[in-house]
N, C-alpha and C positions, 0 to 999 in steps of 0.2 A: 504494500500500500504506500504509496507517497506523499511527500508530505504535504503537499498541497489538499490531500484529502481532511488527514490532521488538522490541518490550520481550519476547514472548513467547518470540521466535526467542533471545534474549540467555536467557531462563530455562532455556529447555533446553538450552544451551550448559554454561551453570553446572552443570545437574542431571546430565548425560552422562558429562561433567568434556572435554567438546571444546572447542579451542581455541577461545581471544573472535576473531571474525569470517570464524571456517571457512565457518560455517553463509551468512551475509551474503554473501560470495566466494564461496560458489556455487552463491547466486542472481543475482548479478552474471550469472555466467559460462552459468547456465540461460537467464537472460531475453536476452542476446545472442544465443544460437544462436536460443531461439525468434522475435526480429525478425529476422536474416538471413532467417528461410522467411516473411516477411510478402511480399506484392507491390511492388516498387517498391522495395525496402531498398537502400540503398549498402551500398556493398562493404567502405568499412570505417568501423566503428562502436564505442562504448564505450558501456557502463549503470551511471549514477552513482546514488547515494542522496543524495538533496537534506536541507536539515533538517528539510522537514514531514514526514521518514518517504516520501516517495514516490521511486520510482524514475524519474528520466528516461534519455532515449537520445540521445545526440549523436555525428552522423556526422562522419565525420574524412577531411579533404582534405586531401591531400599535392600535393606539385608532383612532375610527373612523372618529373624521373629521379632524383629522393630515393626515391620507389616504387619504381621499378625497384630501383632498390641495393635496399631493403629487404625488397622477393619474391624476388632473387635469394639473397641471406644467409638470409634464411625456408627457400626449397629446398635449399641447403648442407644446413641443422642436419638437416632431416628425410630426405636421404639417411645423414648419417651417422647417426641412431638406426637407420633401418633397415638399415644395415648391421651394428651394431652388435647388435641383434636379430636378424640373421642368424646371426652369429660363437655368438652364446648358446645359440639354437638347433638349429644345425645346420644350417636348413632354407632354402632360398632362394625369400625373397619375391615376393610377385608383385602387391604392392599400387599401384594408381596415382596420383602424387603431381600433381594440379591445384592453379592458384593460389586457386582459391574454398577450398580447402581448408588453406591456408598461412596461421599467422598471425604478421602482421607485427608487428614489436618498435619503434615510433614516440616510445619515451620518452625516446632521445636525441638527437630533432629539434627543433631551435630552434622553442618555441613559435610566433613571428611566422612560422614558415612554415607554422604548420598551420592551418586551418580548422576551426572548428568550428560546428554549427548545431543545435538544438533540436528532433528527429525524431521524437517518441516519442507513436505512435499514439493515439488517440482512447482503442481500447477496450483500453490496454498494463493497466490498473488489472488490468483483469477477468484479463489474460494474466497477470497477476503474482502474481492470488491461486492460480489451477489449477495453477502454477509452484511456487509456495513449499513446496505441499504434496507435491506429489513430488520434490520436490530434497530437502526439509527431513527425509524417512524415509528416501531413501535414502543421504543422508550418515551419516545417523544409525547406519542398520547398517554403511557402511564405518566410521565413528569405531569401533564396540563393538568391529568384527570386529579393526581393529588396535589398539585398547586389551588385548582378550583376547590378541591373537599376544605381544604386548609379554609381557602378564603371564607366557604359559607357558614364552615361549621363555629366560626367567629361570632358569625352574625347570627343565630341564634335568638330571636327575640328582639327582630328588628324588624318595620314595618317597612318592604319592596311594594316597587309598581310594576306590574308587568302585564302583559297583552296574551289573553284567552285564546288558545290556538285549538282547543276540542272542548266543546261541551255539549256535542248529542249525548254522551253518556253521563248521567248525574251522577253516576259513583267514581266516576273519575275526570276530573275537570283538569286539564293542560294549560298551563301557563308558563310562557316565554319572557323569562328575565336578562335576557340578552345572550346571556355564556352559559345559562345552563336553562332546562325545561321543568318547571319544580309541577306539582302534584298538589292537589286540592281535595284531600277525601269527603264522601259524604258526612261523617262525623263531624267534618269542618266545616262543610254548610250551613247558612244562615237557612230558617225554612223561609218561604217565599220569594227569595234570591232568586233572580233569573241572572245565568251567566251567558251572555251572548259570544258568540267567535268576534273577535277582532277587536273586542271592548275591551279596554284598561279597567284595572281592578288592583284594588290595594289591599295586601294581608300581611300577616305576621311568621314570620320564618316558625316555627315550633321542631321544626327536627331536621337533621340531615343524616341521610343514611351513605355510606360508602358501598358503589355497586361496581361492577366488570365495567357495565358502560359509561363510568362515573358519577359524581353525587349525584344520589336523589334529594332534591329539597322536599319538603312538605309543607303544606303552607297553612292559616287559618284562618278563618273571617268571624270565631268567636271568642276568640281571645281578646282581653279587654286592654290588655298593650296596645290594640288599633286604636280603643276608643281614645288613651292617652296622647298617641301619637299627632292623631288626626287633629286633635287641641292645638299641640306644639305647632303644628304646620299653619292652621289658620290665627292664633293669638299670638301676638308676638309678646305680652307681657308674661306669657308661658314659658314663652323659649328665652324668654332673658333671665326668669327665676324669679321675677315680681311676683308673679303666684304661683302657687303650685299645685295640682292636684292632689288630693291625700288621699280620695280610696275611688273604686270604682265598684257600681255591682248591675250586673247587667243582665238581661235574659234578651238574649241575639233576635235581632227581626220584631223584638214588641217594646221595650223600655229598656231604659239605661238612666242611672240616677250615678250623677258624680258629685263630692266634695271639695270643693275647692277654698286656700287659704293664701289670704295677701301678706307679702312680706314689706308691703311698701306703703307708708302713709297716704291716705288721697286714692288707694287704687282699690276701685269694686272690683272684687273677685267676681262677682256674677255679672258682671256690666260687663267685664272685659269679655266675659266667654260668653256670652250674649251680642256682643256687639250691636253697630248701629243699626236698630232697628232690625236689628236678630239677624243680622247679615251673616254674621262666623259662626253660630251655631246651627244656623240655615245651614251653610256649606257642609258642615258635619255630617245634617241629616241626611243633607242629598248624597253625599259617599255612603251612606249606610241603608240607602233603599228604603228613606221613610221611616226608619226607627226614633222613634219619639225621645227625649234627652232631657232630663230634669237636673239643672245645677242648684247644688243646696253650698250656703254658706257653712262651712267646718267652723263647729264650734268646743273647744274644752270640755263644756259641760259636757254630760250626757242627755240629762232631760232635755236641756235647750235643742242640741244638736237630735234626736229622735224624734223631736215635733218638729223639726223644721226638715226629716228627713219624708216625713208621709207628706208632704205636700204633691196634690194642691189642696192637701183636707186642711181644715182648721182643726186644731188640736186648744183642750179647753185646759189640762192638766196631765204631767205628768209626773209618774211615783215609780223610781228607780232602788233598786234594791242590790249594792255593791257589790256583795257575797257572790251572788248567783248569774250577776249581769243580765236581770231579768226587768224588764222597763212595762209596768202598766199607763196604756195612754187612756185616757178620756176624753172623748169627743160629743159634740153634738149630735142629737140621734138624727138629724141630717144629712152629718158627713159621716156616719157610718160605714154606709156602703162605700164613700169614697175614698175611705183612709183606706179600708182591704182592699179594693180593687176587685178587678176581673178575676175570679178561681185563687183571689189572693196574692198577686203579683206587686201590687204597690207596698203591702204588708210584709211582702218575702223581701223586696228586695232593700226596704227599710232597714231590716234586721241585718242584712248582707250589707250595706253601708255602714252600719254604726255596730257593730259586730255587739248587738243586745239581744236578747229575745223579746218581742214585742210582743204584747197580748193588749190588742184592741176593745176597749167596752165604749156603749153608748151610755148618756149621763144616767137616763132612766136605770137602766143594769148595774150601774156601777149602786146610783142609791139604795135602791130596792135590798141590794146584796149589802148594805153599809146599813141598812134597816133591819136587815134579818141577825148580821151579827152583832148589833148593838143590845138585841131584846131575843132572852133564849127560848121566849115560848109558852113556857112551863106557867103550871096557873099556883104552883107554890114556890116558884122562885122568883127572886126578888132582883128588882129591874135596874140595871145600871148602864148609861151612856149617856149619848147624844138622842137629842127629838128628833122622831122618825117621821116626823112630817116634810113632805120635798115640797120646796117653795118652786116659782114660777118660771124660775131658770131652769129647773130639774136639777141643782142642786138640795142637798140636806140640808134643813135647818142647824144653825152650829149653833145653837142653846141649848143647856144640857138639860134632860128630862129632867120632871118633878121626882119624887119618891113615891113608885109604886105607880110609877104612869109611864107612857111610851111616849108621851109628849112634856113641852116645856109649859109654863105659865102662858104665854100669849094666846088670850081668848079664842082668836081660831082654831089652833093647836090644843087648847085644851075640847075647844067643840069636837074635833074627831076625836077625843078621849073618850066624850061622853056618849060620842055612837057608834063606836066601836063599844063599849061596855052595852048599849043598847042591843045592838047584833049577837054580842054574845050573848045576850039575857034569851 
């Protein structure tokens, strides 16, 4: 081989950006397998590059029970990968392990015992150039294919744009990120997603896998990193750190409730991500196919920040219990239905922002139950609380009963005393 080939093999080294002498090592390692299949090859051999640029082949004698020791060390190593590649697997091999196919490790045998002799065929030139050229592309696509894994497996949790190249099938949706084809499973569908061929669509890396025909990306449209992302891109007081987001909780394709917190005096957190006349959070929605978006102010509190997370209900009281992280709300029997929402979706995903358990009562339920525990019933036990009368707000009177009554002094409150003792009469 000459050395202009050399030089050329070192250019595309630089140009690929593959390590200096990958290419070189494994032509090395090419042009040995191909003299082992010559006629008459010894059995063990090595392929030097000399300095005119050509390759020689020099066969290597050992003395005999230096061999042995080192085909039997050679068969060690190669049962343990394949057991090892069992354990990984699962699956039990059935590969057969000959000594033509062992190679022996002779670098820590005292040179004076090794032999060496200058074997390298007549027509090795011509074998060298047919060699170089198929070693030389197909390194080149393993170098890309792990250059690219390197690069996406980086990006991991990063929000790409890429153009739908297949979506007749919904359980596999194709998308073209330039350098490589990433994959959209159905578990990563939003439901009422339509993906069209040709349309730009933005998701979030979640995996990459290492394949024969290079990485496989993966990609997602419910992971709530887009919801973040999608922020960052349209709010600049986002991407500058003025606010921040703190939590997200989402149910893909129906609502999305985010928290957000200003680090900067003068700046609405919900104004910014609201913008003018709901311009940037418009933008939002339209990347998300009409998924509805609720920004709540983050607040310290818990009670505060849990009624301002069921919006758009109005919230009348709330009673948080530290221990258990268990948040009772009180609302008006109006906003009841709308504090839970549809099969409970504003209620879950309240809980999922403010990481509480939410248990929703309307004011009437809450009383009633605030009535029944104040007064135990019984007609020989003696009555101790608050008056069980619920004023006009559907809150409890906070007067505390008389002695021996379920109500307080105020005439009204004591007239359902006196017809409630009536009814029982």
């Amino acid at each position: 081989m000459s050395q202009e080939i050399l030089e050329a093999v070192k250019d595309i080294e630089r140009e690929k950006g593959i390590e200096s002498g990958t290419l070189i090592a494994a032509l090395e390692d090419a042009l040995l397998a191909a003299f082992k299949k010559t006629p008459g090859a010894t059995r063990h051999a090595t392929v030097e590059l000399d300095e005119a640029g050509d390759f020689r082949v020099f066969s290597i004698d050992l003395p005999a029970d230096i061999e042995a020791r080192l085909l039997e060390e050679a068969r060690e190593r190669a049962y343990e990968e394949l057991e090892a590649l069992e354990v990984e697997t699962g699956e039990k091999s059935h590969t057969l392990v000959t000594d033509d196919d062992l190679d022996i490790d002779w670098s820590e045998v005292p040179e004076e015992q090794v032999r060496r002799a200058d074997v390298t065929p007549e027509n090795f030139g011509r074998i060298a150039a047919q060699t170089a050229k198929q070693v030389i592309l197909q390194r080149i696509r393993e170098a890309e294919r792990s250059m690219m894994y390197d690069e996406y497996v980086d990006r991991v949790g990063e929000v790409v744009t890429g153009i739908i190249q297949q979506a007749g099938d919904r359980n596999n949706v194709l998308v073209d990120l330039g350098k490589v084809e990433a994959l959209l499973p159905r578990s990563e569908q939003v439901d009422g997603e339509r993906y069209e061929q040709g349309s730009r669509i933005k998701a979030v890396i979640t995996e990459v896998r290492s394949g024969t025909k290079g990485p496989q990306v993966i990609l997602s449209r419910r992971d709530p990193e887009l919801i973040k992302t999608l922020f960052e891109l349209e709010v600049p007081e986002i991407a500058d750190g003025l606010v921040e987001i703190r939590a997200v909780a989402r149910e893909p394709g129906y609502r999305t409730k985010i928290a957000v917190e200003s680090h900067a005096a003068g700046v609405d957190p919900v104004g910014a991500c609201v913008g003018p006349r709901g311009s940037r959070v418009r933008m939002v929605v339209s990347e998300l196919r009409g998924e509805k978006i609720d920004i709540i102010p983050w607040n310290p509190e818990p009670a505060r920040f849990v009624a301002k997370a069921l919006s758009p209900a109005r919230v009348r009281e709330v009673f948080v219990d530290d221990e258990t992280k268990e948040a009772t709300v009180i609302v008006p029997d109006d906003q009841l239905a709308l504090a839970i929402g549809k099969d409970g979706l504003n209620a879950r995903l309240a809980a999922r922002l403010s990481g509480w358990k939410v248990d929703i009562k309307s004011d009437t339920e809450f009383a009633q139950e605030e009535t029944d525990a104040a007064y135990g019933g019984g007609d020989d036990e003696d009555f101790t609380g608050r008056c069980g009368a619920v004023l006009s707000n559907g809150k409890r009177c906070p007067n505390s009963a008389l002695p021996g009554s379920r109500h307080c002094g105020v005439p009204a409150h004591r007239e359902l005393s006196r017809q409630e003792g009536d009814s029982a009469a």
